[in-house]
C-alpha positions, 0 to 999 in steps of 0.5 A: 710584873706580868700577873700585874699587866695581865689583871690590868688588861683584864680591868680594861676589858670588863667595861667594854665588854659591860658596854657591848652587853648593855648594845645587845640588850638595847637592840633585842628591846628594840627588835622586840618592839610589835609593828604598829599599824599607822596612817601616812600624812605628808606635811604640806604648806598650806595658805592660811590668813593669820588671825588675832583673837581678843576677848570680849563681852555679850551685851543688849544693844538696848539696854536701861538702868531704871531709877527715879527721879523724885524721892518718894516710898516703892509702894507698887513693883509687879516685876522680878528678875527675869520678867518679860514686859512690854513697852509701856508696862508698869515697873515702879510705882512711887508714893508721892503725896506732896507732889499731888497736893502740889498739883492741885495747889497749882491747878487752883492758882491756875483757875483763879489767874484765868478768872481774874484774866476773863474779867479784866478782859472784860473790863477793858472792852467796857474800859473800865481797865486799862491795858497793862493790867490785862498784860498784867494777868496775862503774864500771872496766867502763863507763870500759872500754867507752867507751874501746872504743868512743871507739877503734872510733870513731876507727879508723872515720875512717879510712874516708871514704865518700860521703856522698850520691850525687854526682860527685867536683868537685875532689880536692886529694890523692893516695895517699901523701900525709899527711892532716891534720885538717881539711885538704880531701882531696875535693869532692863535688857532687850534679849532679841538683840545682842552684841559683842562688845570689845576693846581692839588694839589700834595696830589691828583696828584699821583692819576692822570695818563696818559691815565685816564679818568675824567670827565669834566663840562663846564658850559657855555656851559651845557656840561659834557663830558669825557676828556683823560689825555695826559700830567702829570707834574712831579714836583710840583710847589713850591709855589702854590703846584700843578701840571700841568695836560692837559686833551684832550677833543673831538671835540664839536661845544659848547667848546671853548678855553678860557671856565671854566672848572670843572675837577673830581679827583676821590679818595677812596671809602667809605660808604654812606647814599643817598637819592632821590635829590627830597627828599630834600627841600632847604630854603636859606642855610637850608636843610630839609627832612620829616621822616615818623613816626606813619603816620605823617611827622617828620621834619629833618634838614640834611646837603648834599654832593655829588650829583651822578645821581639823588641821594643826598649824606646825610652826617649828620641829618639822619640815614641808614633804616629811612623812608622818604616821598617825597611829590607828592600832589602838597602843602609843607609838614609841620611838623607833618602832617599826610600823606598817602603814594601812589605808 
């Protein structure tokens, strides 16, 4: 019985002495740890607007799609894309050899109409017509010269020119081809002056007036400017719920009509912890920053907000007066090691 209770005993004693083993080793890592060198930052509350971003897209605010207005073969098209032209410069050219007959048929009918009007004119003064006739010829010479006109007119589509000064943004036919009423033949789009178009949500639209001022990123071209609110749309659409709002933007060799857009909607203030964005280290989606408590570094999961200059909203995981460490010695800080702080 005792050999029994004495290897009991001494069963019972291994784990725990395993444990304490295990407590030392742990303790000489930890003392082990070199002192990293670290800025200090207390965390403070700071009055920040909120802000909503929404996208948007980079357009001409004068912009034209070409097309014709009478059916005919592209026998002249001096453009291609990315051509610069000028008001009033040729773009297409049409063939339209029956619209010409037609102008000549017309005008000839409109000599003869006056012909005959001069000389019942002429009759009647020596009464040898009557008055009716007169009116008679008047009203064939006014039906004469409209329909030379109306034919002037139409053999005038034959020629499209520019509308206003531009550059030739897409072009979806070539000499030869048939034009069609209707059908796009060019776009033109003024570079020199631009906006962003976008869609508002009508909970934030009724903080947007005309003549504001928001701030746009455009990150194809790393660019983040201040654009100038022209147009507001009064109503919001009913299914998407949103209004259309157009921003100017200046002039700027990177922006271009087509890029992404992001627009800031500014919204009410409120409190704030902010911290430097150096502060924080990332590991995939985790977010972490070191507490300085009894000269060592306590790690803290935190989750982020905004971003305002170089400081980073703290929206969760660290409190107002706490005394961060932001590390300068150059190697990754870990959890309870002991830091020395540096101006």
């Amino acid at each position: 019985m005792r050999k029994t209770t004495l290897t009991l005993l001494i069963l019972a004693i291994l784990p725990l002495l395993a444990a304490c083993q295990e407590e030392k080793e742990h303790a000489s890592d930890v003392v082990s740890l070199p002192t990293a060198k670290v800025r200090t930052h207390t965390a403070e509350v700071r009055q920040g607007l909120l802000q909503t971003e929404i996208v948007g897209t980079v357009q001409a605010m004068d912009q034209a799609v070409i097309a014709a207005k009478i059916t005919g073969t592209i026998i002249k098209m001096p453009v291609v894309l990315g051509s610069r032209v000028e008001a009033g410069d040729l773009l297409v050219s049409i063939s339209a050899e029956e619209i010409s007959a037609k102008v000549i048929q017309a005008q000839a009918q409109l000599e003869q109409a006056r012909r005959n009007l001069e000389r019942e004119r002429k009759l009647l003064k020596k009464n040898a017509a009557t008055a009716e006739n007169v009116k008679s010829l008047e009203d064939i010479f006014r039906i004469s010269e409209a329909a030379y006109r109306e034919a002037q007119t139409m053999l005038g589509y034959s020629t499209i020119t520019a509308p206003f000064d531009g550059v030739i943004s897409a072009k979806t036919a070539n000499v030869g081809d048939l034009a069609t009423p209707g059908t796009p033949l060019v776009r033109l789009e003024n570079m020199d002056k631009l906006q962003v178009v976008t869609s508002v949500p009508e909970s934030l639209v009724l903080q947007v007036t005309g003549g504001d001022s928001l701030t746009v990123t455009i990150p194809s071209a790393n660019l983040v400017t201040t654009g100038t609110v022209a147009e507001v749309a009064p109503a919001a659409d009913q299914l998407s719920r949103t209004a259309k709002v157009k921003i100017d933007l200046e002039k700027h060799e990177l922006i271009r009509p087509g890029q992404f857009a992001r627009v800031a909607i500014p919204g009410k203030s409120r409190g704030s912890i902010f911290i430097p964005t150096a502060a924080v280290r990332t590991l995939g989606q985790i977010e972490q920053v070191f507490v300085i408590r009894d000269g060592k570094v306590d790690l803290r999961l935190v989750r982020t907000g905004a971003i305002i200059d170089d400081q980073v909203e703290i929206l969760a995981g660290l409190d107002a007066g706490e005394v961060i460490g932001i590390n300068v010695s150059g190697a990754r800080l870990i959890d309870g090691q002991p830091v020395t702080v540096v101006q």
